[in-house]
Structure formats: structure tokens, C-alpha cells
C-alpha positions in Angstrom: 7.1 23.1 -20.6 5.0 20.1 -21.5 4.7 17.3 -18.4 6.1 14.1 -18.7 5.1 10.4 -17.8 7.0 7.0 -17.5 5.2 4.0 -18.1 7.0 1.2 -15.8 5.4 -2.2 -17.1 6.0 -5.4 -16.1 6.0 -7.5 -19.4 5.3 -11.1 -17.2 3.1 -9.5 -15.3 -0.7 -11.9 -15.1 -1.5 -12.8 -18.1 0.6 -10.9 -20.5 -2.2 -8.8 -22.0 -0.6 -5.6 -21.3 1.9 -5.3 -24.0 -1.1 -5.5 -26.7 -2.2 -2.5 -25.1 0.5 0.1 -25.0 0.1 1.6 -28.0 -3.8 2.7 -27.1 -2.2 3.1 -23.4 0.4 5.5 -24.6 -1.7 7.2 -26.5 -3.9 8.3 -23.3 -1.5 9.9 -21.1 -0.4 12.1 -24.1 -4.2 13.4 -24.2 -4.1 13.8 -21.2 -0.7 15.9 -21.4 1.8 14.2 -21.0 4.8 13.5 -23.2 5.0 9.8 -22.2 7.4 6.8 -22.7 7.4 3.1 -21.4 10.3 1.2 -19.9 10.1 -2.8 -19.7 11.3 -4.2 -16.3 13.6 -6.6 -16.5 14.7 -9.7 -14.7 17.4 -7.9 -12.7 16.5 -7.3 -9.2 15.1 -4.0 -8.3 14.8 -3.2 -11.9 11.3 -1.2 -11.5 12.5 0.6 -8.0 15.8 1.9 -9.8 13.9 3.0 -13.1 11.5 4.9 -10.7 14.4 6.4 -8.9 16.0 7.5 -12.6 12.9 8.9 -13.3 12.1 10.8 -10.3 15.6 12.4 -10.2 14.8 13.3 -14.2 11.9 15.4 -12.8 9.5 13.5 -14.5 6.2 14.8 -13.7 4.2 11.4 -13.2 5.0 7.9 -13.2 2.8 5.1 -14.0 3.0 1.5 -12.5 1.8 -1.1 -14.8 1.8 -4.4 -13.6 0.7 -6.3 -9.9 1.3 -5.2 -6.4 4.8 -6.1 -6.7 5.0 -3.9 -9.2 3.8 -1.0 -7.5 5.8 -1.3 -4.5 8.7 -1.5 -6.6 8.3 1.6 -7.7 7.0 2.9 -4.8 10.5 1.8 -3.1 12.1 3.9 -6.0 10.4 7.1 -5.0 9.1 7.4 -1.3 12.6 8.5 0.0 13.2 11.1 -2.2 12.5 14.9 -2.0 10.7 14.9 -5.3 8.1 11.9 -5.5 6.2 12.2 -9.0 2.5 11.7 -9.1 1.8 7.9 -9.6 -1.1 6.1 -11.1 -1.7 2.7 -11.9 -2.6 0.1 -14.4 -3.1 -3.5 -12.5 -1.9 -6.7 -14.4 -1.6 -9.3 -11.5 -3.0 -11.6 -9.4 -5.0 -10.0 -6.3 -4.5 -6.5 -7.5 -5.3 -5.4 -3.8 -4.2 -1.6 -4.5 -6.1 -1.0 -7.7 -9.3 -2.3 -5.4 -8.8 0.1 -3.3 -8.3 3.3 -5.4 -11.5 1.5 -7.6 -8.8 1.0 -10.5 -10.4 -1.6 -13.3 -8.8 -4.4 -12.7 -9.5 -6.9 -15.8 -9.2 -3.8 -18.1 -6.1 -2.1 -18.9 -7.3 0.5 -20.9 -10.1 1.5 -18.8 -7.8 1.9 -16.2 -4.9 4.2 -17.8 -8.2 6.6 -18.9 -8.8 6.7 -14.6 -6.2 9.6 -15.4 -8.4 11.9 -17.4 -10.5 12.0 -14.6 -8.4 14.1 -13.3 -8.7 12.6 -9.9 -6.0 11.8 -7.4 -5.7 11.4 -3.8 -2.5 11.8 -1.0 -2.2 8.0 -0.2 -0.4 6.7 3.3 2.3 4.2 2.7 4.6 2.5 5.3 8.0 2.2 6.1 9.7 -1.1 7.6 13.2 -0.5 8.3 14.9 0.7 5.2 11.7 -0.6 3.1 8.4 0.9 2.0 5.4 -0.9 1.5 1.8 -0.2 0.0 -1.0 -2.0 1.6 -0.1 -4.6 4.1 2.9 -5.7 6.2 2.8 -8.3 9.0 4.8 -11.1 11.0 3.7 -14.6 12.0 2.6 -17.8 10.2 -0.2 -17.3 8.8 1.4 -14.0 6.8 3.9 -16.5 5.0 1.5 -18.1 3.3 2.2 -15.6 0.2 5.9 -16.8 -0.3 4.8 -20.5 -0.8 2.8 -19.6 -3.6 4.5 -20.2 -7.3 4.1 -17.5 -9.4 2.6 -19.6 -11.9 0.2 -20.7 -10.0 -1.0 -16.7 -9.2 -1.0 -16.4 -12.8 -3.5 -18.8 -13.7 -5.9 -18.7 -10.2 -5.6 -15.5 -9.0 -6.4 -15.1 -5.4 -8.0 -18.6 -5.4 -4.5 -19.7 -5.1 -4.2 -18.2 -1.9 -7.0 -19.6 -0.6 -6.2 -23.2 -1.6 -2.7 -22.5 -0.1 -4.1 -21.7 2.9 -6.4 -24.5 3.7 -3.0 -26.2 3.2 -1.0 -24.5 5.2 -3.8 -24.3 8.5 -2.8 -28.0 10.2 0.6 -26.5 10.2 -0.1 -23.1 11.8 1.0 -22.5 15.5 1.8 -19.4 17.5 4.9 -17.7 18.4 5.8 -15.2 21.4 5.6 -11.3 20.3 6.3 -8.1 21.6 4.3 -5.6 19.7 4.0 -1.5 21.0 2.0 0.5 19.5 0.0 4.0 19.7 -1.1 3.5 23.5 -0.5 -0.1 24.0 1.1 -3.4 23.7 0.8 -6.8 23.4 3.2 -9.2 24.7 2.2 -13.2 24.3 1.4 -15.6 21.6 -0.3 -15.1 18.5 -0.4 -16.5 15.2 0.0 -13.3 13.1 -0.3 -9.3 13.1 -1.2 -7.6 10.1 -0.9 -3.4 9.3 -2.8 -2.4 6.7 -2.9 0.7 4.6 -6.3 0.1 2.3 -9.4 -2.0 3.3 -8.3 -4.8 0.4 -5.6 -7.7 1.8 -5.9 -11.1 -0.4 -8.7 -10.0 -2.4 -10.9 -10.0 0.7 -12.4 -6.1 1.3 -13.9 -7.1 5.0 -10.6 -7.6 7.0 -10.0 -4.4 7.9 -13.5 -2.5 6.8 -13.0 0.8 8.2 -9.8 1.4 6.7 -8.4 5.0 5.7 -6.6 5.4 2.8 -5.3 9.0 4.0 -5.6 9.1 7.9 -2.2 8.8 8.8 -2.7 5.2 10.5 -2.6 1.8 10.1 -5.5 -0.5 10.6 -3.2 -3.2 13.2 -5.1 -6.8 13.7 -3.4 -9.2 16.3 -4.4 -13.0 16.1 -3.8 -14.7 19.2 -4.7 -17.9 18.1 -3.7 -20.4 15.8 -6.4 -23.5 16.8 -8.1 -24.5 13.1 -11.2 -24.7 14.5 -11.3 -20.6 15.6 -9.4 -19.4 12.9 -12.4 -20.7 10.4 -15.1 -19.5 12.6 -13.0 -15.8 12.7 -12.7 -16.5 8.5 -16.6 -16.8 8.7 -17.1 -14.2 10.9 -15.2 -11.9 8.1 -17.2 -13.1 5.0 -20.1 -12.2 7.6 -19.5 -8.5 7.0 -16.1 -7.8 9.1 -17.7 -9.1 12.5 -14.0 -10.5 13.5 -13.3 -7.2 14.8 -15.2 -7.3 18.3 -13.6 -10.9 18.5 -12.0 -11.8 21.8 -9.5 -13.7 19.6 -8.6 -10.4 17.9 -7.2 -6.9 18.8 -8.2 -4.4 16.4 -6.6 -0.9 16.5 -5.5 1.8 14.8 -1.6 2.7 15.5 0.7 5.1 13.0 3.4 3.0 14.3 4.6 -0.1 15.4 7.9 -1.6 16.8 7.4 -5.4 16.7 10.3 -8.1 18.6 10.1 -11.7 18.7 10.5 -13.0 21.9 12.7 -16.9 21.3 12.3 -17.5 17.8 12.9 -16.3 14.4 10.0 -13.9 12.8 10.0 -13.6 9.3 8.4 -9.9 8.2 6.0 -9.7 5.1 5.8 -6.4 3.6 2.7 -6.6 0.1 3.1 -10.5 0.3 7.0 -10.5 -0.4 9.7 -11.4 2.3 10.9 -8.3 3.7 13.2 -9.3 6.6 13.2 -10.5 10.3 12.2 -8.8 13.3 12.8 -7.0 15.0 11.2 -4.4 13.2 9.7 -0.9 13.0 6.7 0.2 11.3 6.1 4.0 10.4 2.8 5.1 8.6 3.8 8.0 6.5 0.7 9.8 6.3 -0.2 11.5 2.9 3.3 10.5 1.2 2.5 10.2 -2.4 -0.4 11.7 -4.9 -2.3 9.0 -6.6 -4.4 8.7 -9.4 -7.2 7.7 -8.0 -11.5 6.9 -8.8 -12.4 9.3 -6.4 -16.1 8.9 -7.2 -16.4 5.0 -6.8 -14.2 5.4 -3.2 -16.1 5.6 -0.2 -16.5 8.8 1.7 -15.1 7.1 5.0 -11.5 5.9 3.2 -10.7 9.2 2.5 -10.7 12.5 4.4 -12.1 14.6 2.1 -9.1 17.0 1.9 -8.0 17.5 -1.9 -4.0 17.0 -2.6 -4.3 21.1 -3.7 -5.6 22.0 -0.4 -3.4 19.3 1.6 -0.6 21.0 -0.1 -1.3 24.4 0.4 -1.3 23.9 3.8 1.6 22.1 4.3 3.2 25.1 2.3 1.9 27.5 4.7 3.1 25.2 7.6 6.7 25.2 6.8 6.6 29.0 6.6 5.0 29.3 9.8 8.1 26.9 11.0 10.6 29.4 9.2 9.5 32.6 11.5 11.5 33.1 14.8 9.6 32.4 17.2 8.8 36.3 18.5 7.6 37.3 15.3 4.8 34.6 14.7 2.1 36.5 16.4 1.7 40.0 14.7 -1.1 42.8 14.6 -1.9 43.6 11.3 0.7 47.1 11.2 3.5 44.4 11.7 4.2 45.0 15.2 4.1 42.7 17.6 1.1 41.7 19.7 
């Protein structure tokens, strides 16, 4: 039975140029097997997560996102609780594009990157999980994370990440801390800090030096605690990470890598950001899901330290082998090669 691929594209998405291309975008995942057809989101809330969902449950064998981040997490949402998660790959058409940097996705050509899938590359990605919510490459609490919501989406549109920055520089003089309670693997923080940040890949705003040593398949997240908000320090730690990520042995900064985090505010409301959209209050809890959904991926343009090396084949072969192991009782798992026991 020939496989089959769903196209979820955001017609609004950046600068509308992807409707031009479906036709010639179409016509590449049917050479590269697959029966495919495209579905245009709408303005309906959660129209790319429940199209996702629809298609996953049809047993549709790969779903492509087309569109920005937004996009993708969309249609991550639509997937990552199910038993049957398609493959996914992506085509980015918005602002930042922070995921397609990661996986080394063309990001300013649409064509070139729905042909990434006759690579026939792909690679087991983390996501996260915040409550009820999944997320794709960064989720955090604190001022400085809500600087994405102020931004029109016109304004993204025409500047791109430049927006942000402008916003920001804006939005500094207003900045102060606010009491946390933040646990993670082997620790905790408890005081005051402008922001924490999780991240899945080593791209947040458009900036790849944030989190530099960032794995795309480790099981973690890369966790960054500011626990200042003065101007002054937060440009000199801005500097420091244009200057070839040297914010991480900071005093003002704890770096570590946690596959979970609960996160409580302590007297005051904390508004959660989960891929630079509102995604609740704390408290919260943050749960890497390590290796949770094959993407297509640029596997040669990614470095050799985001990845672990293991191919999705072997990954799942030995999760396969795993769960049969699990299935034995628990006197029969150690046998001598007649069968009997040892």
C-alpha cells in the first residue's frame, strides 16, 4: 500500500509565498512516495492541531508542517499524545523559523526545503510537555519571556526577528524580577530572577549562542535562570552571548541541563511561554519527552554534538526489543541457550 502525506499550510503564514509553491511542493513528496494532499488552516482555533489529529488517527504515514513555529507546534499538539505519531517534516514560512534552524531546513526557500525529504534523512527529536501542552523548542516564565506576545503579527511579517529585538530594547526599562521556585534534576532555585528558559534546540529568537551545546535528542532540556533584571547586566550578558555563548559561566546565570522541571511562583502571577505563545500560569510542570517524534531532518548540515548519533531504525529496534524484555516474567528473563533457566 502506497504511503501517504498531509501537507498542513498556513496560507497567512510570512509573506504568503507558499501558496505559489504547492503545486512544485506537491509534486515532491509524491516522488518521494507519497500519495500527498494539502489542507489550508483556517482561522478557527486549533485548526492545524485538530487536522493533525484527523490525520494521525487516518494512519497517514507522514505529515508535513508548512508554515512558522506556531505552525509546527500546532501540529505537534495534534500528534504527541497519541499512540501513532506520523513522521513530520517541515517547510518554514514565518518569522524566526527557530525549528527549521535547527534541523538546517532552508528557510527563505520553500522548495528547497520540502526536497530535505528525499534525502531521506530524519532524526527522533525531544519535545516537551507543559501541563496538558506540548511545545517544540522553548518554554519559559518571567518578564523578559513575554516579550513575544507584545509583538503584532504584522510587525513579524515584515521584520522578522528584528522585531523582537526592537521590542526588546523597549520593553528592558520595564523589566524587574519576581520570586521563583524552580526544582529540577538535582537542584533548585528559590529567589528572584527575571526569567528561566528550557530549551529543546540550540536556536531561541533567531540567536544560535544562547544555549550552544544544546541536544536535539538527549532526553534533556538546556534550563538558563536569569537572576537579574538590572539593564546595565542584562546587555553586558546579551554581549557576552554574541561573544560566542560566554553567558554560560556567568554568575548572573545558572546553566543546566534538567529533563524536568516543576516551576511555582512565589507572591505573584507568572505567565508561562511555551514557542513564544501564552501557554498558561504557573505553577507548572515541564517534562522532556525524549526521542518523541521522527523528523525530517538535514542530517549532514547538523552538528555531530546535537545529535546522538543513534538512527530512528536502530533507536526503534531497540525500543522494540525493550518492551519484550518488559513482557517476560521476571524468572524467565535470564535463560541458557537450551531454554532452561540459568
Amino acid at each position: 500500500m502506497r504511503k501517504r502525506a498531509r501537507i498542513i499550510y498556513n496560507p497567512t503564514s510570512g509573506r504568503e509565498a507558499l501558496k505559489s509553491d504547492l503545486v512544485d511542493i506537491l509534486a515532491i513528496y509524491e516522488r518521494a512516495g507519497y500519495e500527498t494532499s494539502a489542507f489550508a488552516t483556517t482561522p478557527e482555533p486549533n485548526s492545524a492541531r485538530d487536522e493533525a489529529t484527523r490525520a494521525a488517527k487516518e494512519k497517514f504515514d507522514l505529515i508535513v508542517a508548512a508554515g512558522g513555529d506556531g505552525t509546527i507546534n500546532e501540529v505537534v499538539n495534534g500528534i504527541g499524545g497519541l499512540r501513532h505519531r506520523p513522521k513530520m517534516a517541515i517547510i518554514p514560512a514565518g518569522t524566526t523559523n527557530d525549528y527549521a534552524r535547527a534541523l538546517r531546513i532552508p528557510r527563505e526557500d520553500p522548495i528547497g526545503a520540502a526536497k530535505i525529504i528525499l534525502k531521506k534523512q530524519s532524526i527522533m527529536m525531544d519535545i516537551g510537555k507543559a501541563g496538558e501542552n506540548y511545545f517544540i523548542n522553548i518554554a519559559g516564565g518571567g518578564l523578559l519571556t513575554e516579550l513575544t506576545y507584545d509583538v503584532p503579527s504584522s510587525v513579524k511579517s515584515l521584520f522578522g526577528y528584528l522585531a523582537y529585538i526592537v521590542k526588546g530594547a523597549e520593553l528592558l526599562p520595564r523589566i524587574k524580577p519576581i520570586q521563583m521556585d524552580l526544582k529540577f534534576d538535582g537542584g533548585e532555585f528559590k529567589g528572584k530572577a527575571s526569567m528561566f528558559l528550557l530549551a529543546l534546540t540550540n536556536s531561541v529568537g533567531g540567536f544560535e549562542q544562547i544555549v550552544p551545546d544544546a541536544s536535539l535528542d538527549d532526553g534533556k532540556f538546556t534550563m538558563i535562570i536569569v537572576k537579574t533584571s538590572n539593564v546595565v547586566e542584562i546587555m553586558r550578558l546579551m554581549t557576552l552571548v554574541l561573544n560566542g555563548g560566554k553567558h554560560v559561566e556567568d554568575p548572573k546565570i545558572i546553566y543546566r541541563k534538567t529533563s524536568k522541571l516543576v516551576a511555582k511562583p512565589v507572591d505573584e502571577r507568572m505567565m508561562i511561554n511555551l514557542d513564544g505563545e501564552y501557554g498558561g500560569d504557573a505553577p507548572m510542570t515541564f517534562e522532556n519527552l525524549a526521542r518523541h517524534i521522527e523528523m525530517v531532518a538535514n542530517l549532514d548540515a547538523i552538528p555531530d554534538d546535537a545529535v546522538t548519533g543513534i538512527s530512528p531504525e536502530v533507536r526503534r529496534a531497540e525500543d522494540r526489543f525493550v518492551k519484550e524484555v518488559q513482557k517476560l516474567p521476571e524468572d524467565q528473563t535470564m535463560l541458557d541457550n537450551d531454554g532452561t533457566v540459568k
